[in-house]
KOLLUMDREN-457580 format. One record per atom (N, C-alpha, C, O): residue number from 0; x negated, y, z negated. Coordinates in pm, whole numbers, always signed. Each point is the difference from the previous one (the first is absolute). Layout:
<numar->NUM | east->X | north->Y | up->Z> $
...
end
This chain:
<numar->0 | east->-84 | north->-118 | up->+0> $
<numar->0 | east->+84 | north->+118 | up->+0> $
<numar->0 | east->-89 | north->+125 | up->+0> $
<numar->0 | east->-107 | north->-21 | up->-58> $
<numar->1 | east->+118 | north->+136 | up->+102> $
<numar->1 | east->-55 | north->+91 | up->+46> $
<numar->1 | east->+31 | north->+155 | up->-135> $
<numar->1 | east->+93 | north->+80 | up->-10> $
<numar->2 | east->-199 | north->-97 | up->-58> $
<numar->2 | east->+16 | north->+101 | up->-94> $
<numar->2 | east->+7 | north->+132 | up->+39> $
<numar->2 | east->-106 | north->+61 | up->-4> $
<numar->3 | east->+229 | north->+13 | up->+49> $
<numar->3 | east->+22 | north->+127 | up->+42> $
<numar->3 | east->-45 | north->+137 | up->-72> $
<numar->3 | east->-20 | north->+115 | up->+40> $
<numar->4 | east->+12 | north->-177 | up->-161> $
<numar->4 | east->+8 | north->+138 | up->-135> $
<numar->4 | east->-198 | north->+24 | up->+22> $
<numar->4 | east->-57 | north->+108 | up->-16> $
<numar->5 | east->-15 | north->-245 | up->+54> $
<numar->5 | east->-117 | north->+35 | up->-35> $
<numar->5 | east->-33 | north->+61 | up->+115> $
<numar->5 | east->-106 | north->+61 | up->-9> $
<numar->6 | east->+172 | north->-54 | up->+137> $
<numar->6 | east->-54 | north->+27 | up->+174> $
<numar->6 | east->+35 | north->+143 | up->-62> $
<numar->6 | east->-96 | north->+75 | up->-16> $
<numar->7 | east->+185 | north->-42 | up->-11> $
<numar->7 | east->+93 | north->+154 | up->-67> $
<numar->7 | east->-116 | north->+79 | up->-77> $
<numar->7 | east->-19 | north->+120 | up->+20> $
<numar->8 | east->-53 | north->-188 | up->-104> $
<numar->8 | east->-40 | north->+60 | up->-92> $
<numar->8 | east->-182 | north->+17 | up->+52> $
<numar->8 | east->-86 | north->+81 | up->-37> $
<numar->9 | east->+78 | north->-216 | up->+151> $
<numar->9 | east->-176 | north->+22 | up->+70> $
<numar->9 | east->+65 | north->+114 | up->+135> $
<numar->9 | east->-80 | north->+86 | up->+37> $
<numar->10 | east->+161 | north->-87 | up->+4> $
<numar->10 | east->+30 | north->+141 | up->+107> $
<numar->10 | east->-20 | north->+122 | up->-51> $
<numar->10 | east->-64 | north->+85 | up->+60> $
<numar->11 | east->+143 | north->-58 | up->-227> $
<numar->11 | east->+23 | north->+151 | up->-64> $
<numar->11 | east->-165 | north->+4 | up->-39> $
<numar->11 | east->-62 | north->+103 | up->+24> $
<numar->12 | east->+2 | north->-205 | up->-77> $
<numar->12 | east->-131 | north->+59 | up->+4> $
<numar->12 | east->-99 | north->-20 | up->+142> $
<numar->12 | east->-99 | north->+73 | up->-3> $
<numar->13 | east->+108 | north->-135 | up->+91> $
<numar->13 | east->-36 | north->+59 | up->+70> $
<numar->13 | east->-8 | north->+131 | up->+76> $
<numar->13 | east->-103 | north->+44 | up->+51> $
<numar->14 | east->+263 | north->+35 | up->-48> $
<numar->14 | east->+33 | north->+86 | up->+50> $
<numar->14 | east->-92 | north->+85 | up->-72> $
<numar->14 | east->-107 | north->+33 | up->+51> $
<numar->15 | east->+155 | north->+16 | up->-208> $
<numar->15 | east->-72 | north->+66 | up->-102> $
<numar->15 | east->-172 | north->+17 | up->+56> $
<numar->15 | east->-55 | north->+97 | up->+52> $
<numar->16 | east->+0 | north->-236 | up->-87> $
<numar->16 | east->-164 | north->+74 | up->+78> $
<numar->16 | east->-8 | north->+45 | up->+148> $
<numar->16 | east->-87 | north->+77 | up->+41> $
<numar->17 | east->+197 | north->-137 | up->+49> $
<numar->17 | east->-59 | north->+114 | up->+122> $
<numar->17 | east->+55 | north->+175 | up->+10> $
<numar->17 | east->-56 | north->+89 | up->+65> $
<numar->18 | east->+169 | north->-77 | up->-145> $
<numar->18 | east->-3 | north->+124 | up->-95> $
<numar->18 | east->-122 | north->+48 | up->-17> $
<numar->18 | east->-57 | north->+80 | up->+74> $
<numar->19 | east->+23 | north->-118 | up->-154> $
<numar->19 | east->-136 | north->+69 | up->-113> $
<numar->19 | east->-78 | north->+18 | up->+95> $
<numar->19 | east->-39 | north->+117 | up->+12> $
<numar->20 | east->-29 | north->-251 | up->+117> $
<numar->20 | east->-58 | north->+47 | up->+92> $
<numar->20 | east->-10 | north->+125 | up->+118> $
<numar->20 | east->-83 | north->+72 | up->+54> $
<numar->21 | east->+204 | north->-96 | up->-53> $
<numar->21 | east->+87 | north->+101 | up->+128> $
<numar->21 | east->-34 | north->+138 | up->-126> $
<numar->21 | east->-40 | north->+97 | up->+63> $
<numar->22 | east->+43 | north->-78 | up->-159> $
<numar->22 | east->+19 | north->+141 | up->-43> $
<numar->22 | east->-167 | north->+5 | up->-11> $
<numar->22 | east->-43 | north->+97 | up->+63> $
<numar->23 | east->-35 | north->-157 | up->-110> $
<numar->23 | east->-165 | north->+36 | up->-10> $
<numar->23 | east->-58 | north->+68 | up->+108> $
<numar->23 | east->-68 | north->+103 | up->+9> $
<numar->24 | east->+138 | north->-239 | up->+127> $
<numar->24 | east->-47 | north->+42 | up->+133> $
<numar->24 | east->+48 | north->+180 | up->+38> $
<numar->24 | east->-79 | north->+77 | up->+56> $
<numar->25 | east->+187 | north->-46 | up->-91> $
<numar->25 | east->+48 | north->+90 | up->-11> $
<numar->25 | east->-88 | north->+137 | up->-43> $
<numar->25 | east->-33 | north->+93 | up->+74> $
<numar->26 | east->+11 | north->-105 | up->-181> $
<numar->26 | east->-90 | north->+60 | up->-108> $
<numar->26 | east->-113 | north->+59 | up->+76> $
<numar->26 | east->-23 | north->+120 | up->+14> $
<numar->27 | east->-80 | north->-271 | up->+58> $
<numar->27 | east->-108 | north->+25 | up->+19> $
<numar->27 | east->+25 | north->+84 | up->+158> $
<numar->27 | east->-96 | north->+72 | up->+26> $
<numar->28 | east->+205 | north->-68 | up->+79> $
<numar->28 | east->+38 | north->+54 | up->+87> $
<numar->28 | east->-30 | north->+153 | up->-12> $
<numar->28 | east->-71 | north->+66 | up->+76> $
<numar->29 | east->+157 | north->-9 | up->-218> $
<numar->29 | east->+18 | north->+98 | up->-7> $
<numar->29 | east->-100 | north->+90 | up->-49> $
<numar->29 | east->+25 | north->+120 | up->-12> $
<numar->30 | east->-162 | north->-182 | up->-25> $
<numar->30 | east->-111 | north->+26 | up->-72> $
<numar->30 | east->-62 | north->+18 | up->+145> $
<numar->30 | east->-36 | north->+98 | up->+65> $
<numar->31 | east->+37 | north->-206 | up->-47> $
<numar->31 | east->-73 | north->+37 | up->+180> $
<numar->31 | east->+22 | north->+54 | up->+95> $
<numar->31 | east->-81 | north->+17 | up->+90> $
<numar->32 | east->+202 | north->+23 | up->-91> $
<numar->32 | east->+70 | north->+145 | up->+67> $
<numar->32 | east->-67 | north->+150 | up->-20> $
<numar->32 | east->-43 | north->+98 | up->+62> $
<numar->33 | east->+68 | north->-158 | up->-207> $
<numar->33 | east->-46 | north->+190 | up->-69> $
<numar->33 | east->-183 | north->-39 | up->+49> $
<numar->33 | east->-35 | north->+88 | up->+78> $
<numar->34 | east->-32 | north->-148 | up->-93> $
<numar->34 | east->-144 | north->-11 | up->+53> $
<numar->34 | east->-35 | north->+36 | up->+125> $
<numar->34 | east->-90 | north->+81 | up->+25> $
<numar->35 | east->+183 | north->-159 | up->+89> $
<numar->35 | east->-30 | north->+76 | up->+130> $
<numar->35 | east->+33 | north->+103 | up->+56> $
<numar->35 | east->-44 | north->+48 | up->+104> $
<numar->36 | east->+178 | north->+17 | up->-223> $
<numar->36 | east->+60 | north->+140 | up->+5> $
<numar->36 | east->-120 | north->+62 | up->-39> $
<numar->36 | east->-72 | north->-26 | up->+96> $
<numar->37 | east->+9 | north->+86 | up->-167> $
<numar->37 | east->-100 | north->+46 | up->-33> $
<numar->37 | east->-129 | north->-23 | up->+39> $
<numar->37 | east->-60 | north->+105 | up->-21> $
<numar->38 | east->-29 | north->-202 | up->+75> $
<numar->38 | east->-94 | north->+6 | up->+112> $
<numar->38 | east->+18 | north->+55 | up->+148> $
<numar->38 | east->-79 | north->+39 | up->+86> $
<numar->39 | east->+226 | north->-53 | up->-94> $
<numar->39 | east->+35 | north->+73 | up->+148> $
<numar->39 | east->+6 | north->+142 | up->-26> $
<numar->39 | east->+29 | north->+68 | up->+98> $
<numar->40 | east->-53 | north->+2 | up->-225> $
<numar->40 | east->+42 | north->+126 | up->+6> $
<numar->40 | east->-146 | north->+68 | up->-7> $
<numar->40 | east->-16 | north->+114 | up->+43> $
<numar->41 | east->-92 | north->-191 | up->-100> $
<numar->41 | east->-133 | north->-45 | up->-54> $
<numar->41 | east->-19 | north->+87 | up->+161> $
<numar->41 | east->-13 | north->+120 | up->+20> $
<numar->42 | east->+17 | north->-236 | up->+80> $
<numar->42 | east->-50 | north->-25 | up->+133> $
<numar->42 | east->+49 | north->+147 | up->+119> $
<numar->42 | east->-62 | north->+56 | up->+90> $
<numar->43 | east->+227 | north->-30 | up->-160> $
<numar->43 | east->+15 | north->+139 | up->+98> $
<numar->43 | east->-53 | north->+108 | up->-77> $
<numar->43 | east->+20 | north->+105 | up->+62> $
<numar->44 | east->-85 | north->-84 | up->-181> $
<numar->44 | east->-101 | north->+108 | up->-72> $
<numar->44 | east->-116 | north->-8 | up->+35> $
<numar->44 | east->-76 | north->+96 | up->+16> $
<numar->45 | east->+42 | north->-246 | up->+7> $
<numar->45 | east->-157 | north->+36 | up->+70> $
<numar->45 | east->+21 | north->+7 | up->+144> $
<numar->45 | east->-106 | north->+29 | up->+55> $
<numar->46 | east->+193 | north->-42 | up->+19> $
<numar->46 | east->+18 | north->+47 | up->+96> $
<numar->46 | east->+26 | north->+112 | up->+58> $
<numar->46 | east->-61 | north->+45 | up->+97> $
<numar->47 | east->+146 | north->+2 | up->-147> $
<numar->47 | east->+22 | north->+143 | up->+15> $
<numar->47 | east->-101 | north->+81 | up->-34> $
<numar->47 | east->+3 | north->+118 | up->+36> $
<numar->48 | east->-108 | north->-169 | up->-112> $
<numar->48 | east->-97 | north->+112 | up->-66> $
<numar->48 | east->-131 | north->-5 | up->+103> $
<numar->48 | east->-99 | north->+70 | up->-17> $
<numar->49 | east->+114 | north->-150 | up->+108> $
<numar->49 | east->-103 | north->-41 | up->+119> $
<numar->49 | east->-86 | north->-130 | up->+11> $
<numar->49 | east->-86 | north->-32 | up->+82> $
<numar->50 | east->+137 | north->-36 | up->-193> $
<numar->50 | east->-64 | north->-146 | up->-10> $
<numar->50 | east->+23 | north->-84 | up->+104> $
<numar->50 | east->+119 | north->-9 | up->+33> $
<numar->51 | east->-203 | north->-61 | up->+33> $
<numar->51 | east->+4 | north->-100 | up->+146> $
<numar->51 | east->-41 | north->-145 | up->-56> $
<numar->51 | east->-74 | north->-15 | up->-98> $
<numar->52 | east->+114 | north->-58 | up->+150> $
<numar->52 | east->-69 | north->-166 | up->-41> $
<numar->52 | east->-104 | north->+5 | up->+209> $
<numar->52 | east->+35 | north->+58 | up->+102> $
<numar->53 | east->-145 | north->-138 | up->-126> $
<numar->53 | east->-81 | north->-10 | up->+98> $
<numar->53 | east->+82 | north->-67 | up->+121> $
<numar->53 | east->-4 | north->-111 | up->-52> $
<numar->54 | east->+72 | north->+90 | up->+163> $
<numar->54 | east->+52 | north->-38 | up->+129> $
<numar->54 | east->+41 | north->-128 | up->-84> $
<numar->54 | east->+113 | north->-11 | up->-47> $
<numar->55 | east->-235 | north->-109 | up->+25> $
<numar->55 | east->-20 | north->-111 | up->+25> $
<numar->55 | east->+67 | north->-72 | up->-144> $
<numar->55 | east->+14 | north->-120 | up->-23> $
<numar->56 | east->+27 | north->+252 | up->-75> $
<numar->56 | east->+53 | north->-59 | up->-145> $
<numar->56 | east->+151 | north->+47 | up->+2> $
<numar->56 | east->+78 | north->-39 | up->-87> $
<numar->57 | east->-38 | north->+130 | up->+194> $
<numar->57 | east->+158 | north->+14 | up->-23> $
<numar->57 | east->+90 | north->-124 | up->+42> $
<numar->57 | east->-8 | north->-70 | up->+101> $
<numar->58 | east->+88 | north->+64 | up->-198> $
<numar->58 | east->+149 | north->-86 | up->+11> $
<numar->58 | east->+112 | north->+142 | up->-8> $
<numar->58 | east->-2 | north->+105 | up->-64> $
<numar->59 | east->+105 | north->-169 | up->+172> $
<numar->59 | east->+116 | north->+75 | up->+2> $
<numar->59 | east->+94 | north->-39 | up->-150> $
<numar->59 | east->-5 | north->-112 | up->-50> $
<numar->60 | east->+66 | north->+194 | up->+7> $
<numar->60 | east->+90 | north->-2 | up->-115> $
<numar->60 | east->+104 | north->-64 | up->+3> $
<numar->60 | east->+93 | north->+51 | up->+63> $
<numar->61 | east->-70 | north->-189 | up->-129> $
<numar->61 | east->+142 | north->-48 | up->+18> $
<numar->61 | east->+124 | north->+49 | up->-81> $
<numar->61 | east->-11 | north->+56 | up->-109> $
<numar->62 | east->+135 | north->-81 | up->+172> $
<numar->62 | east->+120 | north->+58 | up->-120> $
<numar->62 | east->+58 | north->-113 | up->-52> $
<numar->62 | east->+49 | north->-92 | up->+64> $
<numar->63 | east->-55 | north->+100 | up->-159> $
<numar->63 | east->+20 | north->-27 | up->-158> $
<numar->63 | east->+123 | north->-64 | up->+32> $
<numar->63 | east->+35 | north->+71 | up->+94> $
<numar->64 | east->+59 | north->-162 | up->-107> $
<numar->64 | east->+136 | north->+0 | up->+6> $
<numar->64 | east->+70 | north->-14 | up->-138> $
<numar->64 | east->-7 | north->-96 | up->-76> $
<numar->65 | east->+69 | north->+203 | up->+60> $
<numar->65 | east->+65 | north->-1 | up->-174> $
<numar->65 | east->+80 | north->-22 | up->-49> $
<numar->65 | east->+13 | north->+1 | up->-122> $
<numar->66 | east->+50 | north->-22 | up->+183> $
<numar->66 | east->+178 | north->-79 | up->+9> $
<numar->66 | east->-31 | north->-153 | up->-73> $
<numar->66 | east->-65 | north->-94 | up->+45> $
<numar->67 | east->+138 | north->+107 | up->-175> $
<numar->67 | east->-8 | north->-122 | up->-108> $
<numar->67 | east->+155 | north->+13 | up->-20> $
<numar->67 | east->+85 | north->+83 | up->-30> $
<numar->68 | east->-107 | north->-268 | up->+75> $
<numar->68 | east->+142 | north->-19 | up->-61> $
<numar->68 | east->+37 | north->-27 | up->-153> $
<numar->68 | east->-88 | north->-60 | up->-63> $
<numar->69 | east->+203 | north->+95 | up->-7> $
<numar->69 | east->+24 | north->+47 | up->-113> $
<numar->69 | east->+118 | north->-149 | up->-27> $
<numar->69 | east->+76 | north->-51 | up->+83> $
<numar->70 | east->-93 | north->+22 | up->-187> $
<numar->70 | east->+110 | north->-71 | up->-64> $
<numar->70 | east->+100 | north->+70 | up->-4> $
<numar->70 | east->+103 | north->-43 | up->-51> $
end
């Protein structure tokens, strides 16, 4: 016979830690947001102020995509 209450009770905790996961991952998203928000602002101050990287060391700037989905 197929114990339902214990499948019930290994699902709610399963669910529960990918919770906790899903919100850390979250966390560390939003930490790393504000980081590349601010090196990018880093990068148009030394830019604007006349700072060049040599031909052979520039990378073009990628955009960020910030759109997080929300519970």
């Amino acid at each position: 016979m197929v114990d339902h209450e214990t499948n019930l009770k290994n699902a709610v905790e399963i669910q529960k830690n990918l919770i906790n996961e899903i919100n850390e991952l979250n966390n560390t998203l939003s930490l790393k947001k504000e980081l590349a928000i601010k090196y990018q602002g880093v990068i148009e101050y030394l830019t604007g102020s006349g700072f060049t990287l040599p031909e052979s060391e520039e990378n073009p700037t990628e955009t960020v995509q910030t759109d997080v989905v929300e519970e």
